[in-house]
N, C-alpha and C positions, 0 to 999 in steps of 0.2 A: 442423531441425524448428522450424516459428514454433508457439509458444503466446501464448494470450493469458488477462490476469489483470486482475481487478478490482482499482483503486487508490482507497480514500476520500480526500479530500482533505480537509484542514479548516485554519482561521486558530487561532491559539492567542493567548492574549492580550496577550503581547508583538508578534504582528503577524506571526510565521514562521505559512506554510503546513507542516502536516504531511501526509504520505503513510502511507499504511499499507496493505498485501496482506494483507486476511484468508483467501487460499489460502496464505501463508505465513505459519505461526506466528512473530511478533517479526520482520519486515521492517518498517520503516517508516524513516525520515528524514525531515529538514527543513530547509528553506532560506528566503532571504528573497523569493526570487521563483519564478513556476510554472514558467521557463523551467528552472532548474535544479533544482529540485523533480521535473522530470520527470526530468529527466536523472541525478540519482543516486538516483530510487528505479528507474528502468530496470538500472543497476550494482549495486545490492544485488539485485535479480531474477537479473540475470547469474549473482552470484557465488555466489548460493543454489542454481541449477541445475547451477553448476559442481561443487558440491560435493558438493550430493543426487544427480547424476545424474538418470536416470529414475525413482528409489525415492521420488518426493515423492506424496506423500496426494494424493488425486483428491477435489476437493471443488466445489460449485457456489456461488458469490456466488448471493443469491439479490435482495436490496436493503438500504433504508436507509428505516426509518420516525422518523418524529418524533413524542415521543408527550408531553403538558404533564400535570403533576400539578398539583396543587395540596399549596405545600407553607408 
């Protein structure tokens, strides 16, 4: 069975890209490049359905707003 899952991406300020699955609670990693960045937040997803099985939360990404205060 294929699913599919929202991935945020962000730079951090040493310069690694982080990943993060907010359909998975505490999935995320980081690398220095997106090419691998993809590739082991795809193997944390693996290993988290491996282990949940089908008993994972059913939740819907919905987006990603940017919002500036003044501070």
């Amino acid at each position: 069975m294929t699913r599919a899952f929202s991935v945020i991406i962000e730079r951090d300020s040493e310069g690694y890209y982080v990943a993060t699955v907010p359909e998975l609670c505490g999935r995320h990693t980081q690398a220095r490049s997106l090419d691998a960045l993809i590739e082991r937040i795809r193997e944390a997803i693996e290993l988290c359905l491996e282990v949940a099985g089908k008993e994972l939360p059913s939740s819907e990404f919905i987006g990603v707003q940017r919002i500036w205060v003044d501070a």
